[in-house]
C-alpha positions in Angstrom: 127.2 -42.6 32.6 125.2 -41.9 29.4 124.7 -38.2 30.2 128.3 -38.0 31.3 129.8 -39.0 28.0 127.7 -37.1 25.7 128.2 -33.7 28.0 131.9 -34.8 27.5 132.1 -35.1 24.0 130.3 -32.1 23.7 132.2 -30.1 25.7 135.6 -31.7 23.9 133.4 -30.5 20.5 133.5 -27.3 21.5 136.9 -26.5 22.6 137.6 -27.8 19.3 135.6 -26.1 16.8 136.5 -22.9 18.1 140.2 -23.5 18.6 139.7 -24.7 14.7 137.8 -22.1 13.5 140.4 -19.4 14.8 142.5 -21.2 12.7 140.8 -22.1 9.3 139.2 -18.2 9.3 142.8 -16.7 9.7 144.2 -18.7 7.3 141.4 -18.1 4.5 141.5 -14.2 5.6 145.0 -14.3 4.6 144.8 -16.4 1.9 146.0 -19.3 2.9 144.8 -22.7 1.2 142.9 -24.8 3.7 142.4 -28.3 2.1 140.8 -29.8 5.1 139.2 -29.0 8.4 138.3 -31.8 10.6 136.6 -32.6 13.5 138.5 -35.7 15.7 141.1 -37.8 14.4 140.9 -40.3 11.2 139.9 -42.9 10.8 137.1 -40.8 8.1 133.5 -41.2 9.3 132.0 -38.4 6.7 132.9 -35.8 4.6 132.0 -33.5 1.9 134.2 -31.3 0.1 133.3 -27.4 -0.3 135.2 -25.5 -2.9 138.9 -26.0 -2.0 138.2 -27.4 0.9 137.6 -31.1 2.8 135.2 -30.7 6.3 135.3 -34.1 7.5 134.0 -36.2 10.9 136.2 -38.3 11.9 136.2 -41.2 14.8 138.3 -40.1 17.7 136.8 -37.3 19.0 139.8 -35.9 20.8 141.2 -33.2 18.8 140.7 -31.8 15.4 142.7 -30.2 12.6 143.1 -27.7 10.0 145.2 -28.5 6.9 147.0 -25.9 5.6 148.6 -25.5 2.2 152.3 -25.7 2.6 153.2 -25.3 6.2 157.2 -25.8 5.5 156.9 -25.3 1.8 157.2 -21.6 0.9 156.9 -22.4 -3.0 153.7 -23.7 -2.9 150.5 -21.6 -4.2 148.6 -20.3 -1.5 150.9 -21.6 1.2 150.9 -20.5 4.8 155.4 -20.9 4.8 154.7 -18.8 1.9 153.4 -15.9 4.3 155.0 -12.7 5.7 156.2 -13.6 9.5 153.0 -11.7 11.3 150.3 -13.1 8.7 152.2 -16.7 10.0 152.4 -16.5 13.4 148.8 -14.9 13.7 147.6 -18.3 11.9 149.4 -20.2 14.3 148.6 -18.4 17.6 145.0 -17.8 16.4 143.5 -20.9 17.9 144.3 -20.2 21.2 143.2 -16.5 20.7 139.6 -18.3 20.2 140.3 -20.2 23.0 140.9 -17.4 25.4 137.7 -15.7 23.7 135.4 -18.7 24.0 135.2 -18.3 28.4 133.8 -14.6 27.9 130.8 -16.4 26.1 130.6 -19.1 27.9 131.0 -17.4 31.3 128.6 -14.7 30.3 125.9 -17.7 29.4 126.7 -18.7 32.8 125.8 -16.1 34.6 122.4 -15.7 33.1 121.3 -19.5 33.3 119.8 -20.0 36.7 121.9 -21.4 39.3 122.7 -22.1 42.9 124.5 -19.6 45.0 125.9 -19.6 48.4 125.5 -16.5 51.1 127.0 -16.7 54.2 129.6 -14.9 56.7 132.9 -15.5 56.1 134.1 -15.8 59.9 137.7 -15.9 61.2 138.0 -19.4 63.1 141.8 -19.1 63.6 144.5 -16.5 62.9 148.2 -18.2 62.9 150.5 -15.7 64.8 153.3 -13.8 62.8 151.2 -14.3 59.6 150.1 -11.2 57.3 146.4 -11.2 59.2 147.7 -11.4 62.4 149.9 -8.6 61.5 146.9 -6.4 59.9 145.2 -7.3 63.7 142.7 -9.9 62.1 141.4 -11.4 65.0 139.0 -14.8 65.7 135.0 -14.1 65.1 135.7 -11.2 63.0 133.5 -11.4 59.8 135.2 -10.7 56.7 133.1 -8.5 53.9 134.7 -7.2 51.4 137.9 -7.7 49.7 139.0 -4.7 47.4 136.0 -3.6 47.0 134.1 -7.3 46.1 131.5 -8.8 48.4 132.7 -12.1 50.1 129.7 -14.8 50.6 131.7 -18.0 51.3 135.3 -19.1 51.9 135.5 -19.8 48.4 134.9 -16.5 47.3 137.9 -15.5 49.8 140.4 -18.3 48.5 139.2 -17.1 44.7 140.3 -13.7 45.3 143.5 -14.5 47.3 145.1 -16.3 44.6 144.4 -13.5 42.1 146.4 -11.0 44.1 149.3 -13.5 45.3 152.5 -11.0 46.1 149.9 -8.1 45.7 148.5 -5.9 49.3 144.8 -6.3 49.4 142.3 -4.1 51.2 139.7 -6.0 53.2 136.8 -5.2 55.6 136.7 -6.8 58.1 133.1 -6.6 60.6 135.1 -7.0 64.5 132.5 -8.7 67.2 131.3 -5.1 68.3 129.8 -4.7 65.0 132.5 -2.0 64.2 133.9 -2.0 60.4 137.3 -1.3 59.7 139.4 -1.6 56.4 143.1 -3.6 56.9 145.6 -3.9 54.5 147.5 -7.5 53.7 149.2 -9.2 51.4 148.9 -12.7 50.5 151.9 -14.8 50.6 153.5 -16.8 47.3 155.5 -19.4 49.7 153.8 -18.9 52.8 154.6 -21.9 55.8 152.6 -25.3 55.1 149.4 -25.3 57.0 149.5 -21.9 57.2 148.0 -20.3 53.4 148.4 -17.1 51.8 147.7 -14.9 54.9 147.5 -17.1 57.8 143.4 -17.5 58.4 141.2 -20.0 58.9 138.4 -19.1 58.1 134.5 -20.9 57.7 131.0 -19.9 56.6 128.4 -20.6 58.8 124.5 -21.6 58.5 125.0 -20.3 55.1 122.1 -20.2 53.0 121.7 -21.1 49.1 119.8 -19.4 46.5 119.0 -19.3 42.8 120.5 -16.6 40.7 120.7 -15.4 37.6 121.8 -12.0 35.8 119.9 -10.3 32.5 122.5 -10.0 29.5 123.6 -6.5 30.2 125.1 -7.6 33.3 125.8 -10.9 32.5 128.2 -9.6 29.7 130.6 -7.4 31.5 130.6 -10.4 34.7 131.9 -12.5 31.8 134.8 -10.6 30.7 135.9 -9.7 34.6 135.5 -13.4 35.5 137.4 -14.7 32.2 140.6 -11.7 33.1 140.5 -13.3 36.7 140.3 -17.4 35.6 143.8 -16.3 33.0 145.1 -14.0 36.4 144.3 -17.5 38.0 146.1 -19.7 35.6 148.8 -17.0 35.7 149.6 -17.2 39.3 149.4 -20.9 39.1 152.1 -21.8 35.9 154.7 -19.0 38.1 153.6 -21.6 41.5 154.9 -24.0 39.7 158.5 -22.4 38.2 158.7 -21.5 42.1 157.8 -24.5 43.5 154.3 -23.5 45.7 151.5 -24.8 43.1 151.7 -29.0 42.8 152.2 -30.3 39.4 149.1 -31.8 38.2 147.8 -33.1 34.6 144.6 -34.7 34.0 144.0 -36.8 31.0 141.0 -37.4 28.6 139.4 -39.7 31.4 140.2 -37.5 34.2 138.2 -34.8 32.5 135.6 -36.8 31.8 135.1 -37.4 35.4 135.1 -34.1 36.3 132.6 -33.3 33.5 130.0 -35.5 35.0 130.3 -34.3 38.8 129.7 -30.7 36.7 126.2 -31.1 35.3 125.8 -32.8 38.3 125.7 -29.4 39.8 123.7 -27.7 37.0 124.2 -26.6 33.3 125.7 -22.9 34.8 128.8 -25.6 36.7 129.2 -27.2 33.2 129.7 -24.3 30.9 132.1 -22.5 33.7 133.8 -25.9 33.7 134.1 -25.7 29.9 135.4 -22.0 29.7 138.0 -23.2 32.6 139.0 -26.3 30.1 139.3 -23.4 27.1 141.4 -20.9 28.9 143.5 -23.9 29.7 143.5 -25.6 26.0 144.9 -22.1 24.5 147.9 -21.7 27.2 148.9 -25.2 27.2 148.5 -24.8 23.1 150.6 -22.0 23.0 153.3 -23.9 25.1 156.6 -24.0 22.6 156.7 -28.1 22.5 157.0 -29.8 19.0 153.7 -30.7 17.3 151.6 -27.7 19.2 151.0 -24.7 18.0 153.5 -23.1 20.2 156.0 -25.5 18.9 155.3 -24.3 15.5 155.4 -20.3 16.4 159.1 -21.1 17.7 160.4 -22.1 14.8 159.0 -19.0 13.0 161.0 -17.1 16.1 163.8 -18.8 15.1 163.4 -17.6 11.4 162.7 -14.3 12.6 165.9 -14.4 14.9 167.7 -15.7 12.0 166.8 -12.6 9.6 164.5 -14.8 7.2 167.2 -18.2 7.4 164.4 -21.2 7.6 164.7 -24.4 9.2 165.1 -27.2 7.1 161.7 -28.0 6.1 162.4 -31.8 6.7 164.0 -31.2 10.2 161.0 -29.2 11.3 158.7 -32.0 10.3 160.5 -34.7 11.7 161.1 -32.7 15.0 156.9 -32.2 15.4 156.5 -36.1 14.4 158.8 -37.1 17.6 156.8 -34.5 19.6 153.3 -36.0 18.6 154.5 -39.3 19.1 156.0 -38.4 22.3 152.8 -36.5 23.5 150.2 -39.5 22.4 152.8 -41.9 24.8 152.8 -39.2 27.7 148.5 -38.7 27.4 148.6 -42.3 27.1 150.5 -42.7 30.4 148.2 -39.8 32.2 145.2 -41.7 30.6 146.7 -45.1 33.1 147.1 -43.0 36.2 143.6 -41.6 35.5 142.0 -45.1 35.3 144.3 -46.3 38.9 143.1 -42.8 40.2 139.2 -44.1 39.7 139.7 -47.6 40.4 140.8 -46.6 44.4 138.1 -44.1 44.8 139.8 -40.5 44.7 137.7 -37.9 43.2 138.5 -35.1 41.0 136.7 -32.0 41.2 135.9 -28.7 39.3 
């Protein structure tokens, strides 16, 4: 329990200081006044005050801030409302740009930290009739290898890879029971039949085998960036799952997270950091979301200017507007926190 908590503050530190930083180093770039960065939410545990600005600790350790000068007020010296419209909405947005930066270096540390790897066959236990690998002639006991080009060790890797390219035709090589090779072409399904899954297989890995791995920087580097593109492609397909009704509607609070943060470095440092880049890539969408009190919240209303050829809204509305929104937010994580705790207390399990 000990090791679980203090891998899940740090984890929450993280996501926080760089979502922060993106923010206080935009603003001081363009010359915004930043009179306090913190770290959690008051009440004050420390502080000390550098030049202009305030870096405080502070008790609750999930969230942070950045203070800047004169978010509604345009008169004020050094102000961000005082800001052309790009300089402003690059301030806003920027914390979530370091959010979506963080998984390259976190995946990247991943990959050259030692960790466990499966290799198996993928093998065809059942093909549903009338399905896209029935049609492409997928038959049972074939062994599937590659998909567009990328070796497939375990079903996982095959699920991975079919979520990527929902709606998209795939090329995959298939190994048939004479030991021939052959390339077919299919294309996984958004709304495919329940039971049935993107392309109609079943498929298993067999007396598969599990090794250490790790990768020297050089390769470890580019892995990061193409597995960061394909978690957002992920996160991607999901959000338009849910707008069409495919992907379930699921939101895990601070104790849900903290739960799956232990069964992580359970699995091994590697499991923890890919959990934490997963968490960052999800922080900077859900940020950018155009809800009152988040960032995104704040970007609209400098839309609206925009739209409005320069025509502000009223400084007190806007305030007022992203007051409800917090308070509506702390009640809703508040609510998600209760199901977490029922979720616990009857034994389901979340997991990475």
């Amino acid at each position: 329990m000990l090791i679980t908590i203090i891998a899940f503050i740090a984890v929450i530190a993280v996501l926080i200081l760089a979502h922060e930083l993106g923010h206080f180093f935009t603003a001081r770039a363009a010359g915004v006044k930043v009179p306090e960065f913190g770290i959690g939410f008051p009440p004050r545990l420390f502080a000390i005050k550098r030049g202009e600005t305030t870096y405080s600790i502070n008790l609750l350790p999930l969230g942070g801030y950045v203070k800047l000068a004169g978010e509604e007020d345009p008169k004020m010296p050094g102000s961000l409302a005082g800001k052309s419209i790009p300089i402003r909405l690059l301030v806003l947005a920027s914390g979530s740009i370091m959010n979506f930066l963080l998984p390259i270096i976190l995946f990247s540390v991943a990959f050259m930290v030692p960790h466990n790897q499966i290799s198996g066959n993928v093998t065809v236990e059942q093909v549903t009739p009338g399905t896209p690998a029935a049609d492409a002639g997928i038959v049972p006991g074939d062994i599937l290898r590659k998909l567009n080009g990328k070796e497939l060790n375990s079903s996982g890797d095959l699920n991975r890879y079919l979520q990527i390219n929902l709606g998209k035709e795939v090329d995959l090589l298939v190994q048939h029971a004479d030991n021939t090779t052959s390339t077919v072409q299919v294309v996984p399904r958004w709304k495919p039949p329940a039971g049935q899954g993107p392309t109609g297989l079943v498929v298993d890995t067999p007396n598969y085998t599990i090794y250490k791995e790790y990768f020297p920087f050089w390769k470890a580097i580019p892995m990061g960036f193409v597995t960061s593109f394909e978690t957002l492609a992920l996160f991607k397909n999901a959000i338009l799952g849910m707008f069409i009704g495919t992907s379930p509607i699921g939101v895990t609070g601070p104790v849900g997270i903290a739960q799956i943060t232990g069964e992580a470095i359970k699995v091994g440092f590697s499991a923890l950091l890919e959990f934490t880049a997963f968490l960052s890539m999800n922080l900077a969408i859900f940020n950018l979301f155009p809800l009152p009190a988040l960032d995104g919240g704040r970007i609209a209303f400098v839309v609206v200017e925009w739209a409005r050829r320069g025509k502000r809204v009223n400084p007190r509305t806007e305030a007022m507007i992203h007051l409800i929104g917090f308070i509506a937010f702390i009640l809703f994580m508040l609510a998600v926190t209760y199901q977490d705790i029922i979720r616990i207390i009857t034994g389901q399990n979340l997991t990475p």
